[in-house]
C-alpha positions in Angstrom: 47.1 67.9 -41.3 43.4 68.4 -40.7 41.6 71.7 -40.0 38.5 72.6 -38.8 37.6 75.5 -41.3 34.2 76.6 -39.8 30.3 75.9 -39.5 28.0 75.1 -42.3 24.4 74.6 -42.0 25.5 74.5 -38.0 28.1 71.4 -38.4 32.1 71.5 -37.7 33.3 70.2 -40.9 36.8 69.0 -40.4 39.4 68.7 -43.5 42.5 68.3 -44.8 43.0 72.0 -46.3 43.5 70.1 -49.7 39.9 69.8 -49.9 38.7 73.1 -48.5 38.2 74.3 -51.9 35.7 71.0 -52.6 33.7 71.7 -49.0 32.9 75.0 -50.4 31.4 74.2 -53.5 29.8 70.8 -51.7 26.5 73.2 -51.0 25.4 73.3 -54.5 22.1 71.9 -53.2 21.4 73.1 -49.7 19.8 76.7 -50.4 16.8 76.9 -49.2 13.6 76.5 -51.4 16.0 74.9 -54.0 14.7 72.5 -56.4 15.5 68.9 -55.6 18.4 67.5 -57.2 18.7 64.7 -59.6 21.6 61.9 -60.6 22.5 64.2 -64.0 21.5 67.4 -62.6 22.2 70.1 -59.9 19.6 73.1 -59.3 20.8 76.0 -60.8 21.4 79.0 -59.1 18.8 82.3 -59.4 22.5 84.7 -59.1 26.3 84.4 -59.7 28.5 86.5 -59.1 31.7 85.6 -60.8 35.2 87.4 -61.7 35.6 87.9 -57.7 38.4 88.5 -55.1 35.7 86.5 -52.3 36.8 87.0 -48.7 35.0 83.8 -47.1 35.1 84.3 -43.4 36.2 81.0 -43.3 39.3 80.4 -41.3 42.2 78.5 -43.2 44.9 76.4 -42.6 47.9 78.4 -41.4 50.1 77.7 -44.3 47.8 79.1 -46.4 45.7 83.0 -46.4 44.5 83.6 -42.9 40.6 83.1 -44.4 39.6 81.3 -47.3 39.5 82.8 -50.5 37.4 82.0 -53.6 36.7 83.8 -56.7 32.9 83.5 -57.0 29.4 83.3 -55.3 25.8 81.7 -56.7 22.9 82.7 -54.8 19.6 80.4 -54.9 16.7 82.1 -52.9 18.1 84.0 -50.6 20.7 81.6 -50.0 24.6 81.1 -50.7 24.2 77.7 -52.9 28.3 77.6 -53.4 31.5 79.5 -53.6 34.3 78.1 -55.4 36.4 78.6 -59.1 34.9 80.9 -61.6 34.4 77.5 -63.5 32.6 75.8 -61.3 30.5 78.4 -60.4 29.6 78.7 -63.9 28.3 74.5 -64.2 25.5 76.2 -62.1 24.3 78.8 -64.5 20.8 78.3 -65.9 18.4 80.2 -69.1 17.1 82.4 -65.9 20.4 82.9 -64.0 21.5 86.6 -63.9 25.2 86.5 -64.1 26.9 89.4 -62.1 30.9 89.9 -63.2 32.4 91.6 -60.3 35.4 92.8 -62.2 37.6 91.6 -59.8 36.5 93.5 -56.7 36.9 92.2 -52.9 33.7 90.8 -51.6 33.0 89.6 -48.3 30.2 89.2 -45.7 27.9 91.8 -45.2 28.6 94.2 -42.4 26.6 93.2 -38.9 26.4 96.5 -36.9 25.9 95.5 -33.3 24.7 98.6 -32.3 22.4 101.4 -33.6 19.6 103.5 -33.1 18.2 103.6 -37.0 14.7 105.9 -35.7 17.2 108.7 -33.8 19.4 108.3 -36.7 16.9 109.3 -39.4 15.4 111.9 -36.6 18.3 113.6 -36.4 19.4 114.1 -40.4 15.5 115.6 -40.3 15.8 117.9 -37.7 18.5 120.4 -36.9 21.9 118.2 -37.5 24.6 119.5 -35.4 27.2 117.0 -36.7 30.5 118.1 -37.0 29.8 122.1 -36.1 33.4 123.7 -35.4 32.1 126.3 -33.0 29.4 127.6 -30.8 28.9 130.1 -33.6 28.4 127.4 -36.1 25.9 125.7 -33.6 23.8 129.0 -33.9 23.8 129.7 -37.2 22.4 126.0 -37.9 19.9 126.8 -35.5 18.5 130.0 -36.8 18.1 128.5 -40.2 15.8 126.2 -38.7 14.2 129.1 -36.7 13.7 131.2 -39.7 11.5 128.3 -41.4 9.6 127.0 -38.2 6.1 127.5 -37.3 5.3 129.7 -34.6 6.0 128.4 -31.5 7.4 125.3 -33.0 10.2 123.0 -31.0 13.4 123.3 -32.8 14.8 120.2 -32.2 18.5 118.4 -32.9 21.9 117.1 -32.1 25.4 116.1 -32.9 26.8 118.8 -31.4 30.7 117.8 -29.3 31.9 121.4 -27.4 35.1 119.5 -27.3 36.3 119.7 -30.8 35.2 123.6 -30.4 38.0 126.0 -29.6 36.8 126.9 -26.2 35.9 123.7 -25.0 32.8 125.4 -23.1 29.0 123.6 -22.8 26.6 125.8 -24.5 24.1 127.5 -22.4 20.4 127.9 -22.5 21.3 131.8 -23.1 23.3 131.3 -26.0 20.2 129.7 -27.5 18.1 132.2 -26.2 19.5 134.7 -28.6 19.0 133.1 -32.1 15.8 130.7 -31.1 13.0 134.2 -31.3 10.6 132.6 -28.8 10.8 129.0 -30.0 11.6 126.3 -27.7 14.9 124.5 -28.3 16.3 120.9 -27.2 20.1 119.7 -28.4 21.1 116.6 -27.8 25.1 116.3 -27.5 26.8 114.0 -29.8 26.6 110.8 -27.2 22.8 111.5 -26.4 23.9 111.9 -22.4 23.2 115.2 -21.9 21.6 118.3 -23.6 21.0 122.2 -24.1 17.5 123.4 -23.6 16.9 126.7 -24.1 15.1 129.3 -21.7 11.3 128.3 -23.3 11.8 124.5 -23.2 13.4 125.0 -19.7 10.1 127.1 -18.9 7.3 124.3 -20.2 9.2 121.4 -18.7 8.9 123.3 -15.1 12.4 123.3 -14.8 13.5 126.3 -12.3 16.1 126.6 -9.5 13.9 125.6 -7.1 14.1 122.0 -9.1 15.6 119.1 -7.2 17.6 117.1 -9.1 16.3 113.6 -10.4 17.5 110.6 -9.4 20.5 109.7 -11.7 20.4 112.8 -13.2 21.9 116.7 -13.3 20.8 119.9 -13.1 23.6 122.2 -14.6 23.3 125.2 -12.3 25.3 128.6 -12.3 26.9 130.1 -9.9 23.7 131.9 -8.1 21.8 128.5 -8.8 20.2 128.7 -11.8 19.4 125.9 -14.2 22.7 126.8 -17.3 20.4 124.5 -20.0 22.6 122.0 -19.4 20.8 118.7 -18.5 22.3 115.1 -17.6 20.6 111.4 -18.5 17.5 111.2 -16.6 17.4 115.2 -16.1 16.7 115.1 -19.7 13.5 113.7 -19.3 11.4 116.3 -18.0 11.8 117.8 -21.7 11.4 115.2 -23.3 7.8 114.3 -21.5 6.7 117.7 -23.1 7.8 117.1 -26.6 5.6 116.8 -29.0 5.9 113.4 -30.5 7.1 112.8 -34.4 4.8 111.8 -36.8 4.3 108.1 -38.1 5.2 109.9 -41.4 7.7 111.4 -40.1 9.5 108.8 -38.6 9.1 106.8 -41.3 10.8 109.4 -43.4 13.7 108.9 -40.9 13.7 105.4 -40.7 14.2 104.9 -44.9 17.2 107.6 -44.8 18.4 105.7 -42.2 18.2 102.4 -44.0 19.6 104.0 -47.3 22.3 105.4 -45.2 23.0 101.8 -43.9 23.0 100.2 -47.5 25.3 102.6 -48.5 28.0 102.0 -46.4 27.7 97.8 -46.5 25.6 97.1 -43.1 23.3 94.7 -43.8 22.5 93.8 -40.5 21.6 95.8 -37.8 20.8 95.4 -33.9 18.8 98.3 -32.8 17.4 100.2 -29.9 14.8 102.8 -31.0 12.9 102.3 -27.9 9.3 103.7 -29.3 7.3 100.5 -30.4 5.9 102.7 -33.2 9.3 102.2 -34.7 9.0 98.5 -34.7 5.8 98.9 -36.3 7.5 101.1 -39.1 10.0 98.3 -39.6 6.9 95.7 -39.9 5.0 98.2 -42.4 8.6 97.9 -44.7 8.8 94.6 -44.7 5.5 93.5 -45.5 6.1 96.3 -48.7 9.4 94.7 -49.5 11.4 97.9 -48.7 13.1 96.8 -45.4 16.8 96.5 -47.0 18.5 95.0 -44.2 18.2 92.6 -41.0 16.9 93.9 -37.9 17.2 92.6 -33.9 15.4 94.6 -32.2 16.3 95.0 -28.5 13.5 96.5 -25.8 13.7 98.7 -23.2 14.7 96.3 -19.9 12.9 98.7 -17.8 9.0 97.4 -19.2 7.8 94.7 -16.8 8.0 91.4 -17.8 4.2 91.2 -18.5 4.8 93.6 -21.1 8.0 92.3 -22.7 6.8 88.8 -23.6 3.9 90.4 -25.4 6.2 92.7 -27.3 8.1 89.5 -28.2 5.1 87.4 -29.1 4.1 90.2 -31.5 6.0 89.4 -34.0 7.7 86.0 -35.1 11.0 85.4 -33.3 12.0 82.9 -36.5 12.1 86.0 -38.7 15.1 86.5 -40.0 14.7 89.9 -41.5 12.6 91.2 -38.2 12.3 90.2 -34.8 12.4 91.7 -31.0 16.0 90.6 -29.5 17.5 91.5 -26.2 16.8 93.9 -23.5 18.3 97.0 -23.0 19.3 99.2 -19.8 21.3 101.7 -19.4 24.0 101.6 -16.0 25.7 105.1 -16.5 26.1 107.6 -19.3 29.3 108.9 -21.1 32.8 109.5 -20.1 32.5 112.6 -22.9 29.8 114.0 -20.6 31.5 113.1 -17.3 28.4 110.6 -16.7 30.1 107.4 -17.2 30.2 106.2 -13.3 33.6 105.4 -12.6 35.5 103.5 -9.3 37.5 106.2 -8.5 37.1 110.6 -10.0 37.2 112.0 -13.1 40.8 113.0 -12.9 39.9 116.4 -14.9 36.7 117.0 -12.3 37.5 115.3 -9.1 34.1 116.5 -7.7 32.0 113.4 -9.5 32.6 110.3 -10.5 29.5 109.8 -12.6 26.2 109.2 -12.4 25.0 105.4 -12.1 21.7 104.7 -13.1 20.1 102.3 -10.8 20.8 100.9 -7.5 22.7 97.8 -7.3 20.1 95.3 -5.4 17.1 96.2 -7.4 19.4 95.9 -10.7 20.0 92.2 -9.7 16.7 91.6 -9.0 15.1 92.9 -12.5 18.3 91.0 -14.3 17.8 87.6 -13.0 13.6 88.1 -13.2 14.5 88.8 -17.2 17.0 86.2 -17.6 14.5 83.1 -15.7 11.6 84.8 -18.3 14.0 83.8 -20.9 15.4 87.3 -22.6 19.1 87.5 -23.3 20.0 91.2 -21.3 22.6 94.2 -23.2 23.5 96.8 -20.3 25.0 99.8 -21.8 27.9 100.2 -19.3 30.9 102.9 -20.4 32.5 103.3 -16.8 34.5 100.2 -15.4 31.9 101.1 -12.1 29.1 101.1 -14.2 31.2 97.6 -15.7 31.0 96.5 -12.4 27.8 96.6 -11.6 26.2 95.2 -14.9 29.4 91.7 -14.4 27.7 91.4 -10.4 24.0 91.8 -12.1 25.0 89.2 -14.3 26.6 86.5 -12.4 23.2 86.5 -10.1 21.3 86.4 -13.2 23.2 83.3 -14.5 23.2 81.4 -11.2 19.7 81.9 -10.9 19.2 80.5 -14.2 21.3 77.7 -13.8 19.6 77.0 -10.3 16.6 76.7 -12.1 17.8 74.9 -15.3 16.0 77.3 -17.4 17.4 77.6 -21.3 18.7 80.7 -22.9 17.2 81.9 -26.2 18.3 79.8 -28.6 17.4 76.4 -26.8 21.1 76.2 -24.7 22.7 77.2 -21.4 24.6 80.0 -22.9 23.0 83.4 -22.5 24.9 85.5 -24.3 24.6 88.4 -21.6 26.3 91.3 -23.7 28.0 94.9 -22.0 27.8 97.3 -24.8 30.6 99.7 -24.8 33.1 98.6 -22.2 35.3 101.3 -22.8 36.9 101.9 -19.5 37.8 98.1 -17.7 40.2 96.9 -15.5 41.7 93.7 -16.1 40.2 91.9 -13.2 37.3 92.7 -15.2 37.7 91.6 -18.8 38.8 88.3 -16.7 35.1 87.8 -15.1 33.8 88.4 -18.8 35.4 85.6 -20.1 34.4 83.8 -16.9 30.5 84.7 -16.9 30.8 84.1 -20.9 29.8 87.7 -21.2 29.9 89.4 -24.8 31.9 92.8 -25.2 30.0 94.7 -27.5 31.8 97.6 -28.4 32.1 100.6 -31.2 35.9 101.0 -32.4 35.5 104.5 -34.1 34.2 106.1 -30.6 38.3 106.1 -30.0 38.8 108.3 -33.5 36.4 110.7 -31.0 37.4 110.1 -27.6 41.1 109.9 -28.1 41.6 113.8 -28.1 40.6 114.0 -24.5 39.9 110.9 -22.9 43.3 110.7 -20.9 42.2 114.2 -19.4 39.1 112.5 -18.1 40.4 108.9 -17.2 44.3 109.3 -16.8 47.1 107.5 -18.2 46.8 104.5 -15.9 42.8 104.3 -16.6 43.3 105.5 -20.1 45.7 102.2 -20.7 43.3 99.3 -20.2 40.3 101.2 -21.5 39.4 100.5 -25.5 40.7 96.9 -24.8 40.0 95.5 -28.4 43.1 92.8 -27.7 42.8 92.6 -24.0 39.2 91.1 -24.7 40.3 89.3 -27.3 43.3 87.7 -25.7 41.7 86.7 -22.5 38.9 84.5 -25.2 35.9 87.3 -24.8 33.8 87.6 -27.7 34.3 90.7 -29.3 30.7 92.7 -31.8 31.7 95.8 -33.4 29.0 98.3 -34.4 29.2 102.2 -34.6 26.4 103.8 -32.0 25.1 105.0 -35.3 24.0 107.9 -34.8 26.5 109.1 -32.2 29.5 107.9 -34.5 28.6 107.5 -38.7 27.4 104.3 -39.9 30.1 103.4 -42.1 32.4 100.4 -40.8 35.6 101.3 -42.9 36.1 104.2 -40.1 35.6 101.2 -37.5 37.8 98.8 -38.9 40.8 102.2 -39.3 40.2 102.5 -35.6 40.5 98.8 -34.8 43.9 97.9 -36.8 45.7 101.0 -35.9 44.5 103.3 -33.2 45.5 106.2 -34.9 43.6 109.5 -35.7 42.5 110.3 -39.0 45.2 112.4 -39.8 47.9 109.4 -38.2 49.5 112.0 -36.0 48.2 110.6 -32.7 48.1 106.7 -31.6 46.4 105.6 -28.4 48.2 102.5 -26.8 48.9 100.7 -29.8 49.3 97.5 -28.0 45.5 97.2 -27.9 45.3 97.1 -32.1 43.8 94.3 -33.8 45.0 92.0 -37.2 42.4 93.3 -40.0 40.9 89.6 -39.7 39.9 90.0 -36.5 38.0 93.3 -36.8 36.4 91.6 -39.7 35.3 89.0 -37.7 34.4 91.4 -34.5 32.5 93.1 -37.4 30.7 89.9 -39.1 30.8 86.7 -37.6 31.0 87.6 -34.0 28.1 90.3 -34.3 26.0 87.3 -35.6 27.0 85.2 -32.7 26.2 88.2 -30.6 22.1 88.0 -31.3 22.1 83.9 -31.8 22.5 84.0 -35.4 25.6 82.5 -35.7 25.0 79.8 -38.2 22.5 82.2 -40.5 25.0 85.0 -41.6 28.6 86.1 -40.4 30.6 83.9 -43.5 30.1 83.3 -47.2 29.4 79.1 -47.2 26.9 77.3 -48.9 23.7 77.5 -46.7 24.0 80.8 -44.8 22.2 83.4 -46.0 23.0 85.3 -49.1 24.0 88.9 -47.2 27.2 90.2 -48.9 29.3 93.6 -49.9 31.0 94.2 -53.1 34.4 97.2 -52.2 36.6 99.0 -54.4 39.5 97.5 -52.8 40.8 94.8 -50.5 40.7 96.2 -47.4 42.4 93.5 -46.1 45.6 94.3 -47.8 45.0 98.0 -48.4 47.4 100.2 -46.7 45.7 101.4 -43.4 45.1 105.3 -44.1 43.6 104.2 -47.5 40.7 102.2 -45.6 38.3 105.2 -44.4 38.4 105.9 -48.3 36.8 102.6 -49.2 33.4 102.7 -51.2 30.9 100.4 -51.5 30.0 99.2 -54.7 27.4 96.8 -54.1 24.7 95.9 -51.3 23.0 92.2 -50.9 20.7 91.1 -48.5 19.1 87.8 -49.0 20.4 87.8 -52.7 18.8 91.2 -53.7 21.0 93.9 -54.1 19.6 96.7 -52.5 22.8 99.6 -52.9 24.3 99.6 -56.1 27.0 102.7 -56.9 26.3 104.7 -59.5 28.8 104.0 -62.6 
């Protein structure tokens, strides 16, 4: 029988799964920067890690694990020179060689988070961090805190707050800030970054009275005898925003390294990012050239920025990078179903009065997708809503068709684009058909349903509520499925992902959302590793543990593949690599 049992260095290698074990030692030579070899001799290796349980990524025959399995790694440069037997891993050892004995422990690829905003991340763990507050009470108190250390007439500003895990599920108002905030003026982001509070002062300097209209794809909360509640909807948001006072560089620096350490941590060494502010970028650029960037960074740019400008962001630095570059563009089509913002076909079933708020309008959409996709940028449209689905699958097939028309190349040299939806969470099936059709990646966050399950059939519906979260519809129809978190809207840890993905239970297991839609553990790995790597065009760099790919891997306390499933959101990291230098190690 022969098997194809994955890519290395870019090639199909096909055998007979007798000789999988010898394909994955047959590397010994390949890392980059290693010495040449000789007749008696092979280079040895800078790293091995032996005494391993090594999840490959490597699909294997079906008589035998569902992935290849080895029991030890040896990194040369920041390379994987071979995987294989303890024993053979150990012919590689030299006088410099550091030998790493894993005790056993499950490794695997690093973790490739597919979506994340690292700069609002770190912002927020700086600023007033709303996370997890239980009540409108709690969301004071956390405020005056801040108050009672601020400068006068500072901007108190933070997020994380969710009103629906508070016992009255009420929005808070600008008055209930008013009380605690002595003069200051106050911005709160809610947990999905799609609408916030703004208190009385911050309502005052951004101009924002009753006699304001509200913006285009945007809301103005209002009471009953029309005045502004605090309560302000995507792009109503911005007339606070504009008045602001920017972070520091230090400052967001600060952020940015929390947010990396955070990262490490929990496994991610690889991220794709939107922090929209090129000062960030910068930030990232300043770490690596210090050697303190600890993991792998796409970032994507705001599709909004004319073309002009976009091509000089991506000239600006080198797109062959592989620990920094500029990747695709982003746009936003709706906002969140949480915030009754996600633009849907047909009403909210909870507030039949809207059905969203949709972002741009549909012929100058396709018009700025297909001018982006001829200029050569791959295009991510956050789209929650299956209207706001809609619109980015019709911006998309002009896009494509135009590009085709034209015989223009996608980023990586070929004529597939790679045109992404991030979020997807609400799709009919007609839908995830025309993804698979277009080619188009699903790029989605499994631990938003750990959230979202408590209400999301009051918003949606059972019938909506049953194709939305589609992990296996995608899946099952051939879609390409990239997990990430929406770091910092959901924590950056994957083991709360990879819970949500194979079960579709809450923490607790007392509630299960349409079960039918769960994955096997190997394919959330997959959705988690390889697939997010295929995602940003980096398919044959990182995503699986062969000889050649880059040495980016995670040492766990257990095998999440055959842990019981309420044990995984326990799992620990014990050990961080990126390009063959650990960078998180647990304390003993």
């Amino acid at each position: 029988m022969m098997v194809q049992i994955g890519r290395i260095m870019g090639k199909a290698v096909i055998l007979c799964p007798c000789l999988i074990a010898m394909v994955i030692l047959s590397g010994a030579g390949t890392a980059q920067n290693a010495a040449p070899q000789t007749k008696d001799s092979k280079p040895k290796a800078d790293a091995i890690y032996i005494h391993a349980n090594v999840y490959t990524g490597v699909p294997a025959a079906a008589q035998f694990s569902s992935v290849v399995r080895a029991e030890a790694i040896a990194v040369r440069g920041d390379r994987i020179q071979a995987v294989g037997k303890n024993a053979d891993i150990e012919k590689l050892k030299g006088p410099q060689t550091e030998v790493i004995d894993l005790g056993g422990h499950f490794a695997m690829p690093g973790f490739n988070d597919a979506h994340v905003h690292l700069a609002g991340a770190g912002l927020k763990k700086l600023n007033v961090d709303l996370t997890g507050v239980k009540t409108l009470d709690e969301l004071r108190e956390r405020l005056l805190a801040k108050v009672q250390t601020a400068r006068a007439g500072q901007w108190i500003l933070g997020g994380g707050w969710d009103e629906t895990t508070w016992p009255m599920k009420v929005l808070p108002s600008r008055w209930d800030l008013d009380e605690v905030s002595d003069g200051h003026p106050v911005y709160l982001d809610r947990v999905d970054g799609h609408l916030a509070v703004a208190n009385t002062r911050a309502l005052q300097l951004a101009d924002i009275t009753i006699a304001s209209r509200d913006p285009e794809g945007g809301l103005i909360d209002r009471d009953a005898n029309g005045q502004p509640t605090g309560i302000l909807r995507e792009s109503a948001k911005q007339a606070v925003l504009i008045v602001v006072p920017q972070p520091t560089h230090e400052k967001r620096r600060r952020g940015i390294e929390i947010a990396l350490a955070d990262m490490a941590e929990h496994g991610v060494t690889s991220a794709q990012d939107y922090s929209p502010d090129w000062e960030n970028f910068q930030i990232y650029e300043e770490l690596e050239k210090e050697g303190k960037l600890t993991a792998r960074i796409s970032e994507w740019l705001p599709f909004d920025l004319s073309v002009e400008d976009l091509k000089k962001r991506r000239d600006a630095h080198p797109q062959s990078d592989l620990m920094l570059h500029t990747g695709m563009l982003k746009a936003f089509m709706d906002g969140s179903v949480g915030g009754h913002t996600a633009a849907l076909l047909e009403p909210y079933t909870d507030d039949p009065k809207t059905s969203g708020l949709p972002q741009y309008e549909a012929a100058k959409l396709n018009e700025m997708a297909r001018e982006r996709v001829l200029a050569g940028f791959q295009l991510g449209f956050h789209a929650i809503g299956d209207k706001g689905v809609q619109m980015a699958l019709d911006a998309f097939a002009e896009a494509e068709k135009a590009a085709r028309e034209q015989k223009v190349k996608a980023a990586n040299g070929g004529d597939d684009f790679r045109l992404r939806i991030e979020h997807a969470q609400v799709t009919t099936p007609a839908q995830i058909a025309r993804f698979k059709e277009l080619k188009v990646i699903a790029s989605m966050q499994p631990s938003h349903l750990l959230t979202d399950m408590r209400w999301v059939n009051e918003r949606l519906g059972p019938k909506r509520a049953a194709t939305s979260y589609a992990w296996a519809g995608f899946l099952n129809k051939g879609v390409t499925l990239a997990f990430g978190t929406d770091y910092p809207v959901e924590s950056v840890t994957p083991f709360r992902g990879l819970y949500a993905a194979v079960t579709r239970k809450s923490p607790d297991g007392k509630q299960e959302f349409f079960p039918e839609q769960k994955l096997m553990m190997d394919q959330a790995i997959a959705a988690y590793t390889s697939s997010s790597a295929f995602a940003e065009f980096e398919e044959k760099e990182k995503g699986r543990l062969v000889p050649g790919m880059l040495a980016d891997f995670v040492v766990l306390d257990r095998d999440i593949t055959g842990a019981p499933a309420e044990k995984l959101l326990a799992t620990r990291v014990l050990r961080t690599v990126v390009g063959g230098k650990t960078v998180y190690e647990a304390s003993k």
